[in-house]
DRENLO-166050 format. One record per atom (N, C-alpha, C): residue number from 1; chain; y, x, z. Coordinates in pm, whole numbers, always signed. Atoms other than C-alpha are relative to their C-alpha. Example, Ala and Ser with C-alpha at 12.3 -4.5 7.8 and 13.67 -1.06 7.14 Angstrom:
<fivexs>
<fivex><seq>1</seq><mol>A</mol><north>-119</north><east>+89</east><up>+0</up></fivex>
<fivex><seq>1</seq><mol>A</mol><north>-450</north><east>+1230</east><up>+780</up></fivex>
<fivex><seq>1</seq><mol>A</mol><north>+120</north><east>+90</east><up>+0</up></fivex>
<fivex><seq>2</seq><mol>A</mol><north>-119</north><east>-82</east><up>-6</up></fivex>
<fivex><seq>2</seq><mol>A</mol><north>-106</north><east>+1367</east><up>+714</up></fivex>
<fivex><seq>2</seq><mol>A</mol><north>+109</north><east>-77</east><up>+73</up></fivex>
</fivexs>
This chain:
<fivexs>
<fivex><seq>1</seq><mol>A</mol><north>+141</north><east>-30</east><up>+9</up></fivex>
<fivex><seq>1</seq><mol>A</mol><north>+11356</north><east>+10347</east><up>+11219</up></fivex>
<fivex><seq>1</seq><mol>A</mol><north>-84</north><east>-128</east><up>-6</up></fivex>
<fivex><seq>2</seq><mol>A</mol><north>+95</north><east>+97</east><up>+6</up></fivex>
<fivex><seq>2</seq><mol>A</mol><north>+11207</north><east>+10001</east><up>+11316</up></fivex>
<fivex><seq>2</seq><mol>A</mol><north>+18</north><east>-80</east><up>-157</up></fivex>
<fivex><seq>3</seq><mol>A</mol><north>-43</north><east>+57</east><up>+106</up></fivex>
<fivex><seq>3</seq><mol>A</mol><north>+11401</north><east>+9863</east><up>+11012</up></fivex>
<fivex><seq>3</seq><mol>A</mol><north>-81</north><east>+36</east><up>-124</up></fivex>
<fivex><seq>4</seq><mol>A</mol><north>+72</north><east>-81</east><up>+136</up></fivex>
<fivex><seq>4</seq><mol>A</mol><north>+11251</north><east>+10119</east><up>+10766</up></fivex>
<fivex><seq>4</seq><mol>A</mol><north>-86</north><east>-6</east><up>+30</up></fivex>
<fivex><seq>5</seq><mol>A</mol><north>+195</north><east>+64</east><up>-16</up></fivex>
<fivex><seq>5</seq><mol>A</mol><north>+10892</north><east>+10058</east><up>+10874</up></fivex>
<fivex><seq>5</seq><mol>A</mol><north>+12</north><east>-136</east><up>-9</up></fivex>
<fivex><seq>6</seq><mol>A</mol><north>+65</north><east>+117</east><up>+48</up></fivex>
<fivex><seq>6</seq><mol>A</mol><north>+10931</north><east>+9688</east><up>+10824</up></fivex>
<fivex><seq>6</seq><mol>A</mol><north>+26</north><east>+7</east><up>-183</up></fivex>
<fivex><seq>7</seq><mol>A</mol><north>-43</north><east>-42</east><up>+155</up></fivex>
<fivex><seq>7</seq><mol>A</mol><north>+11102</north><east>+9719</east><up>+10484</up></fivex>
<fivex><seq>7</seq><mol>A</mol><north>-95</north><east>+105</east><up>-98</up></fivex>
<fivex><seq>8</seq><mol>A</mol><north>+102</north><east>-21</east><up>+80</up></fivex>
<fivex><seq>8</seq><mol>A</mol><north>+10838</north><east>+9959</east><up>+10385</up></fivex>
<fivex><seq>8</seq><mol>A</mol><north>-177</north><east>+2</east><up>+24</up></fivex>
<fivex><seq>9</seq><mol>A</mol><north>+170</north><east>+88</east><up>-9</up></fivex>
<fivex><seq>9</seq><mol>A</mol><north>+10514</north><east>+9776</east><up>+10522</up></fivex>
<fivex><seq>9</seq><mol>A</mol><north>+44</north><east>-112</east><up>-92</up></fivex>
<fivex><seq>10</seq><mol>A</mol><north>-63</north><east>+69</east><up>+41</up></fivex>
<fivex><seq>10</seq><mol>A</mol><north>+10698</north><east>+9484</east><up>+10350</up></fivex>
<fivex><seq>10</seq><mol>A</mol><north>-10</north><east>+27</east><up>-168</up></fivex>
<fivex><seq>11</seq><mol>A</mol><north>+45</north><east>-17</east><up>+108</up></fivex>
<fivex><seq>11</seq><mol>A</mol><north>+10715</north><east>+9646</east><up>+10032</up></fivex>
<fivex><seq>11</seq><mol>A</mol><north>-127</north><east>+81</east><up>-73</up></fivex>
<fivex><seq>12</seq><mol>A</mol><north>+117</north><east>-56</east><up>+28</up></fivex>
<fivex><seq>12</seq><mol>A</mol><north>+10360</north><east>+9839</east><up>+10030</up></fivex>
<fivex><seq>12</seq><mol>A</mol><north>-75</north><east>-119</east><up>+27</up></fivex>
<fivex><seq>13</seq><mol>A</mol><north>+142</north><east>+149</east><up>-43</up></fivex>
<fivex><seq>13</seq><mol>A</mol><north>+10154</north><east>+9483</east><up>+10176</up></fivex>
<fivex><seq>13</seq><mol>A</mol><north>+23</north><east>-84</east><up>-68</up></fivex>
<fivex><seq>14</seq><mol>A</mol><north>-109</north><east>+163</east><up>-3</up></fivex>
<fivex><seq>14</seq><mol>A</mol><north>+10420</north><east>+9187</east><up>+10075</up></fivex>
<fivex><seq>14</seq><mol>A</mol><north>+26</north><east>-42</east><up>+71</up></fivex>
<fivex><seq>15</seq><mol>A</mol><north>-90</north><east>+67</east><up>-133</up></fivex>
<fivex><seq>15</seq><mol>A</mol><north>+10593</north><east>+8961</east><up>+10271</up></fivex>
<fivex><seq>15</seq><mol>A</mol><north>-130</north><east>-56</east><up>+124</up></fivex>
<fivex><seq>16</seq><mol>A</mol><north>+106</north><east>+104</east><up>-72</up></fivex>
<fivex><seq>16</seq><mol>A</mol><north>+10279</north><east>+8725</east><up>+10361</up></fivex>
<fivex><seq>16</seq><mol>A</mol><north>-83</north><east>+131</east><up>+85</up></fivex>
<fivex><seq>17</seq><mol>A</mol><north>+82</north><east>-80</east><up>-72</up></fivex>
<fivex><seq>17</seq><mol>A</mol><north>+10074</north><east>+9056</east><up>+10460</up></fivex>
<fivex><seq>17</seq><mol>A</mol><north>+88</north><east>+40</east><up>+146</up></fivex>
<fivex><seq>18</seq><mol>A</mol><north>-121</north><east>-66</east><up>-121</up></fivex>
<fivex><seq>18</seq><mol>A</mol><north>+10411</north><east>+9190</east><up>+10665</up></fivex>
<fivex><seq>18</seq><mol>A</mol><north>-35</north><east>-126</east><up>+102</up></fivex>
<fivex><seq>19</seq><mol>A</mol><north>-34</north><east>+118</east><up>-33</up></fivex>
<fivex><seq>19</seq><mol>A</mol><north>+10414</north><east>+8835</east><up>+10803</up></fivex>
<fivex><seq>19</seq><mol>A</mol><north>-177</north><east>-29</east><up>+119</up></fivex>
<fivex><seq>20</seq><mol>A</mol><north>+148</north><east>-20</east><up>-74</up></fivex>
<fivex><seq>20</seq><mol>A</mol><north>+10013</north><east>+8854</east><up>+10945</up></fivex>
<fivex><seq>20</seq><mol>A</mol><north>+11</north><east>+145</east><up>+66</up></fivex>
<fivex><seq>21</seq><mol>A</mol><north>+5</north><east>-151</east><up>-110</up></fivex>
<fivex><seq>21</seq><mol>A</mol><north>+10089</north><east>+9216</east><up>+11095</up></fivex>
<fivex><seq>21</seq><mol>A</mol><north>+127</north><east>+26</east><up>+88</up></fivex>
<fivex><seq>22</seq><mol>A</mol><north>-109</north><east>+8</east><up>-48</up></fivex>
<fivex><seq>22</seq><mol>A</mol><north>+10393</north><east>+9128</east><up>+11232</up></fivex>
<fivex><seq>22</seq><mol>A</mol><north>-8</north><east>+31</east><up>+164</up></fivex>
<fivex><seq>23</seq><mol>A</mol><north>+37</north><east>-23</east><up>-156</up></fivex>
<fivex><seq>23</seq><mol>A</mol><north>+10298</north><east>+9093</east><up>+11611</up></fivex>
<fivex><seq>23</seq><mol>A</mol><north>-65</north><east>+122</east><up>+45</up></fivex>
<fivex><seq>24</seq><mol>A</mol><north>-8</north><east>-68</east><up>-24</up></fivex>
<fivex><seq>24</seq><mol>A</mol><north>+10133</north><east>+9387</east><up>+11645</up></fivex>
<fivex><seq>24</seq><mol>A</mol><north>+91</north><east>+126</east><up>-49</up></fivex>
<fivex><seq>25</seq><mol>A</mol><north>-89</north><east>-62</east><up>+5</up></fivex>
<fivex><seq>25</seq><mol>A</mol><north>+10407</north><east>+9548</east><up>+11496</up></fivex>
<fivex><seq>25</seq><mol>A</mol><north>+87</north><east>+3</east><up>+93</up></fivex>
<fivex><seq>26</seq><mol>A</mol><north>-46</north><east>-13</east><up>-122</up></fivex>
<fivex><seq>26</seq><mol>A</mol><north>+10638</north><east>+9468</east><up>+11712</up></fivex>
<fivex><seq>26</seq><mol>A</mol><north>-39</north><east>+37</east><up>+142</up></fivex>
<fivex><seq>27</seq><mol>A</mol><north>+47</north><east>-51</east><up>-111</up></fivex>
<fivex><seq>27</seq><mol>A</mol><north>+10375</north><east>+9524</east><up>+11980</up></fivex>
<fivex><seq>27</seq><mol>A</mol><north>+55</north><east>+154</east><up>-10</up></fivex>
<fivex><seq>28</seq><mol>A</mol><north>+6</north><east>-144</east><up>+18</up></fivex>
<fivex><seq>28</seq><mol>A</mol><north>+10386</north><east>+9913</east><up>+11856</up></fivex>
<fivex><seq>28</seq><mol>A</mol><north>+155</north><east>+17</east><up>+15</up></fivex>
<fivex><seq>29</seq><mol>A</mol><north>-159</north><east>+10</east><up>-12</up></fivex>
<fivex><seq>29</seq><mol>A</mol><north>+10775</north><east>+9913</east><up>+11844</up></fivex>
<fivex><seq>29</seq><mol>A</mol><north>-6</north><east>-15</east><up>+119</up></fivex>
<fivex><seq>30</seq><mol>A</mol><north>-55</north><east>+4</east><up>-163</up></fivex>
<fivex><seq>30</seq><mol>A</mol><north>+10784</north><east>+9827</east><up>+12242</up></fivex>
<fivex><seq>30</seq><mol>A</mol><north>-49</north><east>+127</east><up>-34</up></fivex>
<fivex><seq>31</seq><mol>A</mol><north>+32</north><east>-110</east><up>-98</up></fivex>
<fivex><seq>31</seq><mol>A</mol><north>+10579</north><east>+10176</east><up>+12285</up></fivex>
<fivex><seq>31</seq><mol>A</mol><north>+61</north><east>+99</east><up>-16</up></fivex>
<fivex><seq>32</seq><mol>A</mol><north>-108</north><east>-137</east><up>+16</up></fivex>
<fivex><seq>32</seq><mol>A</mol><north>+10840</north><east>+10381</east><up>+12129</up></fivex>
<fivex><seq>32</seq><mol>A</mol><north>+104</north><east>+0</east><up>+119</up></fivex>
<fivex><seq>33</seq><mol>A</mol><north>-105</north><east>-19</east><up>-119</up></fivex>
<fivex><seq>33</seq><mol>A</mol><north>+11126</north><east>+10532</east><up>+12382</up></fivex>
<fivex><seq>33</seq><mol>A</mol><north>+62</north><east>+111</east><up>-101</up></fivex>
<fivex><seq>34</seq><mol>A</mol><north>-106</north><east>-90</east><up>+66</up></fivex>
<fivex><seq>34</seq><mol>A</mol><north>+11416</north><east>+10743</east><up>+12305</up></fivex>
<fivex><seq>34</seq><mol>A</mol><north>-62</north><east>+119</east><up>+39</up></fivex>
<fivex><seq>35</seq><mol>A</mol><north>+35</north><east>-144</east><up>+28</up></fivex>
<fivex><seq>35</seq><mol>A</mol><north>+11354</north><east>+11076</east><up>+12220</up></fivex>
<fivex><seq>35</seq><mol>A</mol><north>+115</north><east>+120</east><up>+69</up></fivex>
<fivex><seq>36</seq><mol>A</mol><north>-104</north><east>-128</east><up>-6</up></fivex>
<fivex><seq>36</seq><mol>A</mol><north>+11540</north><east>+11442</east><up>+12357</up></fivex>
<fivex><seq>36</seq><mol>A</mol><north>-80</north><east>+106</east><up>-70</up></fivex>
<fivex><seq>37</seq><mol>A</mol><north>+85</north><east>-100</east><up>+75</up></fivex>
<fivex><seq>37</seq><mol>A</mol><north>+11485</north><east>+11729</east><up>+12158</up></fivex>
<fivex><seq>37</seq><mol>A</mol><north>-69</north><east>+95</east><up>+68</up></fivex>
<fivex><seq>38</seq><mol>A</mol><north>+157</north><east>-67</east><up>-51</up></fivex>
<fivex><seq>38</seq><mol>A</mol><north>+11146</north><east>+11883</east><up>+12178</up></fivex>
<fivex><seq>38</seq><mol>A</mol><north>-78</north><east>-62</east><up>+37</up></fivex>
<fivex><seq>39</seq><mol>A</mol><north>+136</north><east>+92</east><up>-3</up></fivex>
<fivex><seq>39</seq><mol>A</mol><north>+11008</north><east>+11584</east><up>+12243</up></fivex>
<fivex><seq>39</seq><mol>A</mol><north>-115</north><east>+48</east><up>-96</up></fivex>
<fivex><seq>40</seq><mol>A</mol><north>+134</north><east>+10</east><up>+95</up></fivex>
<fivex><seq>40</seq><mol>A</mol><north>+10665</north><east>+11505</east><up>+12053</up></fivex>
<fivex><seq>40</seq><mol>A</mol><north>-44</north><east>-137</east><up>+39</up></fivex>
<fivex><seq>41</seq><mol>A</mol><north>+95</north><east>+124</east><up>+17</up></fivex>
<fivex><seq>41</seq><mol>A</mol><north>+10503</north><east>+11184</east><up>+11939</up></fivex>
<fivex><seq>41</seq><mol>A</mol><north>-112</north><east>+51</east><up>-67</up></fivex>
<fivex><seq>42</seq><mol>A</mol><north>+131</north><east>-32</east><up>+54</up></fivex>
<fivex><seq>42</seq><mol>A</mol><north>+10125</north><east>+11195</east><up>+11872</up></fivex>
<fivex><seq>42</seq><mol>A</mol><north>-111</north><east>-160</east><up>-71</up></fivex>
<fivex><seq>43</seq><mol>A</mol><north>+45</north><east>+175</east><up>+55</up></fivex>
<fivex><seq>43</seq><mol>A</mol><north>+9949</north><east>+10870</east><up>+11664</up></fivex>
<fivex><seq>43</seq><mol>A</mol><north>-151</north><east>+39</east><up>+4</up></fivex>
<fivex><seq>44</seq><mol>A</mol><north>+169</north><east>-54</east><up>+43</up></fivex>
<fivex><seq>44</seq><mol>A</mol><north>+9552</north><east>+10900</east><up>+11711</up></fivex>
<fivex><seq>44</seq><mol>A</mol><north>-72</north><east>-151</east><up>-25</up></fivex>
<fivex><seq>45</seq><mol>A</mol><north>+89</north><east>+72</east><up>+23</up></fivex>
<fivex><seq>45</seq><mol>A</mol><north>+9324</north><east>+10645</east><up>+11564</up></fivex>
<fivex><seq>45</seq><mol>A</mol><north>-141</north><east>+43</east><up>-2</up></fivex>
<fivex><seq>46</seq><mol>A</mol><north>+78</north><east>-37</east><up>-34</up></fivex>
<fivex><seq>46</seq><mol>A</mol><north>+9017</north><east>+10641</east><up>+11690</up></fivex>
<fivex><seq>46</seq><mol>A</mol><north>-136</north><east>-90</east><up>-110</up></fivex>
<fivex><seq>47</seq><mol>A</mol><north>+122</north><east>+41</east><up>+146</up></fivex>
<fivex><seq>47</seq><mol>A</mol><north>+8643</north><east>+10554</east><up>+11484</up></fivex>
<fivex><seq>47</seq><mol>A</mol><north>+15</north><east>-150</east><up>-26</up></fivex>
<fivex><seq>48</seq><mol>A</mol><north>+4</north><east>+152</east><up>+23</up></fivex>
<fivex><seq>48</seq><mol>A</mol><north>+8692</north><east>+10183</east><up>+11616</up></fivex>
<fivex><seq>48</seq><mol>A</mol><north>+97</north><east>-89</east><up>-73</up></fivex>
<fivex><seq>49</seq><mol>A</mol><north>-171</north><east>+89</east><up>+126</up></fivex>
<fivex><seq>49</seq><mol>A</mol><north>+9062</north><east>+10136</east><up>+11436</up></fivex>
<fivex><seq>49</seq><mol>A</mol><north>+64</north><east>-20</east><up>+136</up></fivex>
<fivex><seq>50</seq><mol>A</mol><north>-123</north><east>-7</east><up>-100</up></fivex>
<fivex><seq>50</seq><mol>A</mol><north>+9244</north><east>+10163</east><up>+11778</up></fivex>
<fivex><seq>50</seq><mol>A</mol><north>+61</north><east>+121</east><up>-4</up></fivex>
<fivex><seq>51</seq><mol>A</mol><north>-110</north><east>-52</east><up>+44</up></fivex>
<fivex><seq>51</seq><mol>A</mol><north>+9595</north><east>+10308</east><up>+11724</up></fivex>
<fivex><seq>51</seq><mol>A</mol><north>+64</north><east>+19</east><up>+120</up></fivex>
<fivex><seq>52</seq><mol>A</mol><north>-86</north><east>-30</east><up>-142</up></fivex>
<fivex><seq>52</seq><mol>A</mol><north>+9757</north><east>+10493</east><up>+12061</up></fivex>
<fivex><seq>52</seq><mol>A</mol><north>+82</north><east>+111</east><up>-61</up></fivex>
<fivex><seq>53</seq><mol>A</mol><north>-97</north><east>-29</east><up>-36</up></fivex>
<fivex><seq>53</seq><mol>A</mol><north>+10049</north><east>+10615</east><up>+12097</up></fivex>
<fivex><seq>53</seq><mol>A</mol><north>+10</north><east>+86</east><up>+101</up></fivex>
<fivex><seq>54</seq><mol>A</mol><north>-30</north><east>-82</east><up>-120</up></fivex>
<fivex><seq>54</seq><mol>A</mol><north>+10137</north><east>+10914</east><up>+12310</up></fivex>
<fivex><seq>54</seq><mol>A</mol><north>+168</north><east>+111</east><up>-32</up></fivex>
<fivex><seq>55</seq><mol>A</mol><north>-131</north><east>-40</east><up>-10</up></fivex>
<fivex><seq>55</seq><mol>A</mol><north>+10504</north><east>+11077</east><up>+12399</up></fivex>
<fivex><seq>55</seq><mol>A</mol><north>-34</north><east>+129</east><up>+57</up></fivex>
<fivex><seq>56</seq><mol>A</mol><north>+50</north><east>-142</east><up>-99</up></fivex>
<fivex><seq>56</seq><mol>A</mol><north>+10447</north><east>+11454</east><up>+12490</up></fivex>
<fivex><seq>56</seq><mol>A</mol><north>-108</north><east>-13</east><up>+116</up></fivex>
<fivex><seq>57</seq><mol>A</mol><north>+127</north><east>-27</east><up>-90</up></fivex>
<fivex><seq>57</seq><mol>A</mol><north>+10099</north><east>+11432</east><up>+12578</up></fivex>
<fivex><seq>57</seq><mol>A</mol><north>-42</north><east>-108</east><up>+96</up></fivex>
<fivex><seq>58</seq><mol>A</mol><north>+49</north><east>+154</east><up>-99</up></fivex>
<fivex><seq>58</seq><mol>A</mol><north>+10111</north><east>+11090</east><up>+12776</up></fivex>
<fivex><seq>58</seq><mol>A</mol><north>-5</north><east>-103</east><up>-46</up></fivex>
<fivex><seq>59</seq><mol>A</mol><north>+28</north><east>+158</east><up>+75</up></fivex>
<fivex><seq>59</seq><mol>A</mol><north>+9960</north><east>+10764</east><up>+12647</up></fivex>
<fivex><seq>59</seq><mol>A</mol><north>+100</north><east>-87</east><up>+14</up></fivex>
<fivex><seq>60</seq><mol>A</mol><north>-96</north><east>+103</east><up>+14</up></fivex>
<fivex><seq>60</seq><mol>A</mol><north>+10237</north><east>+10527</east><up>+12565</up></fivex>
<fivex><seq>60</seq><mol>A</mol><north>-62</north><east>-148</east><up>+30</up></fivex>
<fivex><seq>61</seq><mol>A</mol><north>+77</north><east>+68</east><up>+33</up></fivex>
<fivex><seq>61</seq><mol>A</mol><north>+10004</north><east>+10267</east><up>+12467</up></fivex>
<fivex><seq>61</seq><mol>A</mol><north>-60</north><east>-30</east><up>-160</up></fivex>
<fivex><seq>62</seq><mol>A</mol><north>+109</north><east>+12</east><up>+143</up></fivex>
<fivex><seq>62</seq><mol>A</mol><north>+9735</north><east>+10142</east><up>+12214</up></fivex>
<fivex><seq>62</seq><mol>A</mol><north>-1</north><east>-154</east><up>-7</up></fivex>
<fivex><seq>63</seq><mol>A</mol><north>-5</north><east>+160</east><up>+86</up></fivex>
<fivex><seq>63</seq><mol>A</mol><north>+9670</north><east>+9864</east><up>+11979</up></fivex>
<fivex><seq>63</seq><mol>A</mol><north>-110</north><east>+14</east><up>-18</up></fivex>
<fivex><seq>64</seq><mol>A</mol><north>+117</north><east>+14</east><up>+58</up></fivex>
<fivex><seq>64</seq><mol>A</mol><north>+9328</north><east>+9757</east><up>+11894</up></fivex>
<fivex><seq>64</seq><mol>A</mol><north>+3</north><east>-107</east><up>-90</up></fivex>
<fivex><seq>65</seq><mol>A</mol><north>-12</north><east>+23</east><up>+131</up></fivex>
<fivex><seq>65</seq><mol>A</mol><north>+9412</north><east>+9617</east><up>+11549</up></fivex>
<fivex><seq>65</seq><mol>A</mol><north>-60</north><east>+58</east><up>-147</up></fivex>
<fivex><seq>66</seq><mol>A</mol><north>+16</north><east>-98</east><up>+56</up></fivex>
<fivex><seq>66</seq><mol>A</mol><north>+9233</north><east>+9785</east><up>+11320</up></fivex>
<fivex><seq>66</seq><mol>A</mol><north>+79</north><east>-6</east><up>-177</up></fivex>
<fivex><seq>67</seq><mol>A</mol><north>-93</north><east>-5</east><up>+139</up></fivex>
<fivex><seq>67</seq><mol>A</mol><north>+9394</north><east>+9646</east><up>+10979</up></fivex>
<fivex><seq>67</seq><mol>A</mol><north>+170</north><east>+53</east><up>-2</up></fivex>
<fivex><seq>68</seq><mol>A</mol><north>-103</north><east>-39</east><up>-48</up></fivex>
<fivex><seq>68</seq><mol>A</mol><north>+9734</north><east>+9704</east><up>+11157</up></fivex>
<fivex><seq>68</seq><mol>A</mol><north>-14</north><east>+160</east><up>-13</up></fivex>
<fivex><seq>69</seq><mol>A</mol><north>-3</north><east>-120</east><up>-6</up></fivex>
<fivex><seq>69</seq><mol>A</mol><north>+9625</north><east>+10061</east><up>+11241</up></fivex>
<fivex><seq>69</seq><mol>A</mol><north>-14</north><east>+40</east><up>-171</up></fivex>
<fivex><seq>70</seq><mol>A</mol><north>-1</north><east>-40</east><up>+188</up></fivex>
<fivex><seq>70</seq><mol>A</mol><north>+9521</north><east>+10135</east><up>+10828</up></fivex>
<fivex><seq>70</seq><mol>A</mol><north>+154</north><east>-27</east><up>-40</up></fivex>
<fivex><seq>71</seq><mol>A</mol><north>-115</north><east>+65</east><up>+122</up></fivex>
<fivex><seq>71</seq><mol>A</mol><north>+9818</north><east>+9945</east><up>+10685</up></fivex>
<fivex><seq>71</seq><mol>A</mol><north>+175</north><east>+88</east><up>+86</up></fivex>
<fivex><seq>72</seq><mol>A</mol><north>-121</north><east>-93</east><up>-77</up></fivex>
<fivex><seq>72</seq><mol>A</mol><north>+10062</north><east>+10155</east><up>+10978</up></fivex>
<fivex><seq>72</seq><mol>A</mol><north>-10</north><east>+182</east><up>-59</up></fivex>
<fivex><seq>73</seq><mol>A</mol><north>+24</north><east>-211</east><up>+58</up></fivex>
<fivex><seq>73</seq><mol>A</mol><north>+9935</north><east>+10512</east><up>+10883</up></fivex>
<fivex><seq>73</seq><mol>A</mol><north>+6</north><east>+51</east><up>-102</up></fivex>
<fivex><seq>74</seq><mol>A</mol><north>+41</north><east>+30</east><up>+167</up></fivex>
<fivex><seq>74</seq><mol>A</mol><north>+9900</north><east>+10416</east><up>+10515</up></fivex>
<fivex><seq>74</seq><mol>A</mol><north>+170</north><east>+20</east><up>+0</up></fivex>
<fivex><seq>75</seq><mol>A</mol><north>-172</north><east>+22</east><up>+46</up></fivex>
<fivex><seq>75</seq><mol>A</mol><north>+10328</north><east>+10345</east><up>+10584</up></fivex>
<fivex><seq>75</seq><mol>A</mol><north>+36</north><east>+178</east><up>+0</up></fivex>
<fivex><seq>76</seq><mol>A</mol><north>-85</north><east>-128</east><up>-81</up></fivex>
<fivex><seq>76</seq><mol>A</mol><north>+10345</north><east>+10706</east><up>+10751</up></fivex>
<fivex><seq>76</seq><mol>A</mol><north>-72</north><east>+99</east><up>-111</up></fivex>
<fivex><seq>77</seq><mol>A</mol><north>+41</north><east>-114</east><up>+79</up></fivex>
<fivex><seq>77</seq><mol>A</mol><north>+10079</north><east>+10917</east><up>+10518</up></fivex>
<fivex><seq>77</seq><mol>A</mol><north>-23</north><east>-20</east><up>-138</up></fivex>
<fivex><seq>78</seq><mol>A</mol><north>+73</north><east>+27</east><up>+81</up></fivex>
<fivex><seq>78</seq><mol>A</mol><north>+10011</north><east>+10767</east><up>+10218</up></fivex>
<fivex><seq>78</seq><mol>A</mol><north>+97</north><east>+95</east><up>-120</up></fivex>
<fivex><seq>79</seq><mol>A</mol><north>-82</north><east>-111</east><up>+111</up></fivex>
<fivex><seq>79</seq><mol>A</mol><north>+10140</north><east>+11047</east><up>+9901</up></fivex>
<fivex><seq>79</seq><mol>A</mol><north>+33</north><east>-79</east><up>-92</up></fivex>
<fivex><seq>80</seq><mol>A</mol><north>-67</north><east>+130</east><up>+53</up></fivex>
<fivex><seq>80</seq><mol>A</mol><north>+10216</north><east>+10709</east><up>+9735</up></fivex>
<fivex><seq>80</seq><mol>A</mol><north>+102</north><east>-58</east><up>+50</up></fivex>
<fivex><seq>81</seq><mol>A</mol><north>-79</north><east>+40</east><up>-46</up></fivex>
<fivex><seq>81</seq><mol>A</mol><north>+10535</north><east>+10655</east><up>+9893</up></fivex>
<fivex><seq>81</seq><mol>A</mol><north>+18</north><east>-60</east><up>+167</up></fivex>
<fivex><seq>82</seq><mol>A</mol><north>-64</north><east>+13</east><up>-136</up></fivex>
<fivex><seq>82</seq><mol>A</mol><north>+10511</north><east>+10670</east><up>+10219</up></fivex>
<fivex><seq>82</seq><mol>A</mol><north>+125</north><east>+54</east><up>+79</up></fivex>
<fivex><seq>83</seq><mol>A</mol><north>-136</north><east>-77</east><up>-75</up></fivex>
<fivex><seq>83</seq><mol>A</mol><north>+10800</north><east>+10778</east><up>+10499</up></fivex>
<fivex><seq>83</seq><mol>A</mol><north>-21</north><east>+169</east><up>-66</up></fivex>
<fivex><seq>84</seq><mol>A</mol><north>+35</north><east>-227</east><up>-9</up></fivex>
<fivex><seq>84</seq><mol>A</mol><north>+10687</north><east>+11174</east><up>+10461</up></fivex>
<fivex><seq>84</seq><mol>A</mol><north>-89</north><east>+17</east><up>-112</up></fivex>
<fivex><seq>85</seq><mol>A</mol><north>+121</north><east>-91</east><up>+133</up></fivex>
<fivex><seq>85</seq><mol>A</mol><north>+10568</north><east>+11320</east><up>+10106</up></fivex>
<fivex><seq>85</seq><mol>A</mol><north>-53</north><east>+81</east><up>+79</up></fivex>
<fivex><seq>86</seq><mol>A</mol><north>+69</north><east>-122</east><up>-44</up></fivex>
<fivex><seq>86</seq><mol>A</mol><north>+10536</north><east>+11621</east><up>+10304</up></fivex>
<fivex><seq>86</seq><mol>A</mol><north>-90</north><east>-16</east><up>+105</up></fivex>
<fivex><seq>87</seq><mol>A</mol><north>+111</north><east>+19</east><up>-162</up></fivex>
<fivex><seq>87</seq><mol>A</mol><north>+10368</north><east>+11527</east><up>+10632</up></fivex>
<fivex><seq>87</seq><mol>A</mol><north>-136</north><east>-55</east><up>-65</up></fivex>
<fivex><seq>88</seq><mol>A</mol><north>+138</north><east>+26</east><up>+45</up></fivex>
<fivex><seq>88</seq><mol>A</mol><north>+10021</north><east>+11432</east><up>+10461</up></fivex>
<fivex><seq>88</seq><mol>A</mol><north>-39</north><east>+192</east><up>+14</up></fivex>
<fivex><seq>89</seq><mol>A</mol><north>+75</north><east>-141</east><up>+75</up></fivex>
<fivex><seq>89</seq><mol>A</mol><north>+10005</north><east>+11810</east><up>+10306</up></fivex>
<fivex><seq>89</seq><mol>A</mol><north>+61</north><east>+122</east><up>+189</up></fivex>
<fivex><seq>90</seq><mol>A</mol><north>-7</north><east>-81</east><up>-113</up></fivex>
<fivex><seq>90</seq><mol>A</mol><north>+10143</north><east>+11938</east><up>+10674</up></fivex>
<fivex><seq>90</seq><mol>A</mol><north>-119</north><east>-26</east><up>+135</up></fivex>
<fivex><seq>91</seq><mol>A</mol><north>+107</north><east>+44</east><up>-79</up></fivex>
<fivex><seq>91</seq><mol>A</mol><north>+9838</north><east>+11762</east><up>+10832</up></fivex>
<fivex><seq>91</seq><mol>A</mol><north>-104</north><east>+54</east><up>-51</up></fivex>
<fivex><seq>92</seq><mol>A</mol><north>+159</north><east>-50</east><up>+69</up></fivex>
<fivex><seq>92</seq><mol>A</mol><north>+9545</north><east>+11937</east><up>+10609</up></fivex>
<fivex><seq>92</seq><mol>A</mol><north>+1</north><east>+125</east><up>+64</up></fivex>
</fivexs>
């Protein structure tokens, strides 16, 4: 998972962009934890461009990055090749 989100921030930004969003990447990578099924992860960006993290309903933690937060959600929703064709049209 962490692999395939750098590899495709990497090839949606370039290297030099990957390379300036790097640290809070990895910041966001600590707030993940292993999953059991039925978990739930929840991603909310809020008006200011801070990006939290929550694991079934409990704040993991947040980033206040706001180009980070665009160029992360852009990896996860964008109908231009992001992770999930479908998860954009399961969010409307």
């Amino acid at each position: 998972f962490i692999e395939s989100s750098k590899d495709l921030l990497t090839t949606r930004f370039g290297k030099e962009k990957f390379e300036e969003l790097r640290k809070p990447w990895e910041d966001m990578n600590q707030l993940y934890a292993p999953v059991r099924e039925g978990d739930e992860y929840t991603m909310y960006r809020n008006k200011n461009g801070r990006l939290s993290l929550y694991l079934n309903g409990e704040l993991r933690g947040s980033l206040a990055n706001t180009e980070f937060s665009c160029a992360y959600l852009q990896m996860w929703l964008s109908p231009e090749g992001g992770i999930s064709t479908s998860l954009p049209l399961k969010l409307l």
